[in-house]
Backbone bond lengths (Angstrom), bond angles and torsions (degrees), N, CA, C in turn:
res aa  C-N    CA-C-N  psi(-1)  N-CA   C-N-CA  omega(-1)  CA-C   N-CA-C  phi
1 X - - - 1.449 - - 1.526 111.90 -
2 X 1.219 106.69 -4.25 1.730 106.85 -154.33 2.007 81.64 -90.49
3 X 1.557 150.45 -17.24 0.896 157.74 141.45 1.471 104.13 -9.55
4 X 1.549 91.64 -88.72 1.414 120.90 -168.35 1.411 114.47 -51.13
5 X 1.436 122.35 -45.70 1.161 120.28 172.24 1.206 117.56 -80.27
6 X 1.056 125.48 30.76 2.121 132.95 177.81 1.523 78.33 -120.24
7 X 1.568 138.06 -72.32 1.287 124.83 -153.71 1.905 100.63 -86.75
8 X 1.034 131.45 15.38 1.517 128.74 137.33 1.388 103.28 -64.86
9 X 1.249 123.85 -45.37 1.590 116.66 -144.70 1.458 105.01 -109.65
10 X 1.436 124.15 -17.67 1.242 124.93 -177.78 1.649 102.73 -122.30
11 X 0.868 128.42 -31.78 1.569 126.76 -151.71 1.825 107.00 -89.33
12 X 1.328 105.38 116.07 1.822 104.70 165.99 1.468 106.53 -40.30
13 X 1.441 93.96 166.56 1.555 112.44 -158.51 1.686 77.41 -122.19
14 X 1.497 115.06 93.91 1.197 135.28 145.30 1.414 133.61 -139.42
15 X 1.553 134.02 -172.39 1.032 137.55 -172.56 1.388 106.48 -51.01
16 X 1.332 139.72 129.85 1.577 152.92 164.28 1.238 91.59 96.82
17 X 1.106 137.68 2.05 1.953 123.00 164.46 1.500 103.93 -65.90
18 X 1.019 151.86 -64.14 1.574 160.20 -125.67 2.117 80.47 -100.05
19 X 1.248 112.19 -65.66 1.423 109.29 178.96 1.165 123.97 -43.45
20 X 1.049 112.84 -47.48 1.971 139.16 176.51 1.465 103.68 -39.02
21 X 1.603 106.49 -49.39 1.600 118.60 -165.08 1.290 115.62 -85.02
22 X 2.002 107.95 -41.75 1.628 97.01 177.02 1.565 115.97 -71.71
23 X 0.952 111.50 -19.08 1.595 121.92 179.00 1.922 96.31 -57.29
24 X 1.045 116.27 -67.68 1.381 129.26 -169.16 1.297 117.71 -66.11
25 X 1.337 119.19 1.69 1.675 142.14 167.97 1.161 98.95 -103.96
26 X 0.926 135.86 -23.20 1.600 132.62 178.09 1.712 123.89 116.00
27 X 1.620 98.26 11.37 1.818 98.58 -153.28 1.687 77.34 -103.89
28 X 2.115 86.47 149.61 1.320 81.59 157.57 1.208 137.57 -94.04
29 X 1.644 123.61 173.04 1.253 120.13 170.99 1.499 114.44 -136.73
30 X 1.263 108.48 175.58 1.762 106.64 -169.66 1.378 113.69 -84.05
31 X 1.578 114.63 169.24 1.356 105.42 176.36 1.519 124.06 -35.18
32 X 1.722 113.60 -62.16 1.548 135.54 -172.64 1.824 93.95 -26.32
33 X 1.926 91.71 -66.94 1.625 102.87 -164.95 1.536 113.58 -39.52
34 X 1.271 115.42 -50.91 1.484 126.72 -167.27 1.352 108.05 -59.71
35 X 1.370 105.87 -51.79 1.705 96.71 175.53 1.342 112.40 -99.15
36 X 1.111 136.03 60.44 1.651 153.31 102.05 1.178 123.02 -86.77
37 X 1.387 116.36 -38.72 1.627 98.22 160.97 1.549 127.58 -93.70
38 X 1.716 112.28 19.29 1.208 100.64 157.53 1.708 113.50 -95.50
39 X 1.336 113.59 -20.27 1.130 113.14 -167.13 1.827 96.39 -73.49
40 X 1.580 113.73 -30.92 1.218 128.27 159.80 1.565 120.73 -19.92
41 X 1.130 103.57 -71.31 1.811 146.74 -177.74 1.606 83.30 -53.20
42 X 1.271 119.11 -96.00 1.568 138.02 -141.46 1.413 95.02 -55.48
43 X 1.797 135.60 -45.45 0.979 125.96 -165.57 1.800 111.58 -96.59
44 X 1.540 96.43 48.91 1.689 111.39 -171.99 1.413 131.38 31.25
45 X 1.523 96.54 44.15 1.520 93.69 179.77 1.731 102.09 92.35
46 X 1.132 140.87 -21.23 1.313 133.79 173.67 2.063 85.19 73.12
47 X 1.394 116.79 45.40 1.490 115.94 174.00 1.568 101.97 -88.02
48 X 1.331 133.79 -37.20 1.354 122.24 147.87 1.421 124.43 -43.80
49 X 0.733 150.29 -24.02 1.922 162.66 -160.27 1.434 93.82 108.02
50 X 1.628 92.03 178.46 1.190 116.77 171.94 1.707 138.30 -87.56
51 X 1.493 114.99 101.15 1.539 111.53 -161.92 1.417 109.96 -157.68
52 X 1.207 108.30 166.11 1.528 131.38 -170.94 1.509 110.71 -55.23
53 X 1.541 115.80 92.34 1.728 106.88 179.23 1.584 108.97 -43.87
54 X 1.040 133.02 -47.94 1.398 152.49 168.28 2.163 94.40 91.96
55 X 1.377 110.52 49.08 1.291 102.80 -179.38 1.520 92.17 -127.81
56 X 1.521 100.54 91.07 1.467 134.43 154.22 1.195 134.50 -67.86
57 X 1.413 116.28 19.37 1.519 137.09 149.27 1.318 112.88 -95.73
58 X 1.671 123.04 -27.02 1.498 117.59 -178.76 1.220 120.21 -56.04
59 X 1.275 153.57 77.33 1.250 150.45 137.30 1.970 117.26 53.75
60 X 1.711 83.27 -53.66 1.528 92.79 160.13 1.252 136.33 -81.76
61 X 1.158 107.97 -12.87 1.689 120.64 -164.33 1.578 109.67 -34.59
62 X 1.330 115.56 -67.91 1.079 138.47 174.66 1.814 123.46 -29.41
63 X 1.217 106.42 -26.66 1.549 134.23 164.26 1.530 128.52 -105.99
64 X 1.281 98.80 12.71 1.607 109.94 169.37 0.872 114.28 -80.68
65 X 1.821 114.41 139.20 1.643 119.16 -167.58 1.689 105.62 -69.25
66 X 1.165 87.69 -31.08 1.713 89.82 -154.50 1.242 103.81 -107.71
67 X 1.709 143.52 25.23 1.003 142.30 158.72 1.896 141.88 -46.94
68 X 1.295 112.69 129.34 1.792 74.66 -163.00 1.143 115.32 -87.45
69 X 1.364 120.74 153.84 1.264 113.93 -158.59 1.740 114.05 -122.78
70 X 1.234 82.55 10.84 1.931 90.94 -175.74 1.726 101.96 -88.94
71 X 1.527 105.49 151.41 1.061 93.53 -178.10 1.586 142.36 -91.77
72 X 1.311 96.98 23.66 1.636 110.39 169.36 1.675 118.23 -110.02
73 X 1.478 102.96 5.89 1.645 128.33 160.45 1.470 99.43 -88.06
């Protein structure tokens, strides 16, 4: 629980926060969920704001919420 209560207390309130947590209670969730709240996880809680890791080797990249998608990003 000691997780969950760091990203209550530190973590932006964006896409893969709410996923991040039922996962970590034990519930399941669907593919989509998991990789929003890993990208959740990896980009520390999105405690800087919320933005484009821009690490386009991650496997996930491609399923990141917040990726930019214009083409001079």
């Amino acid at each position: 629980m000691e997780n969950i209560d760091e990203i209550k207390l530190y973590g932006k309130k964006a896409r893969g926060r709410s996923e991040l947590i039922r996962y970590l209670k034990g519930n399941r969730i669907t593919r989509d969920q998991a990789i929003w709240a890993k990208c959740y996880d990896c980009m520390g809680y999105f405690v800087d704001g919320v933005s484009d890791c821009k690490d386009t080797e991650c496997s996930l990249y491609p399923f990141n919420p917040y990726k930019d998608t214009s083409k001079n990003g």
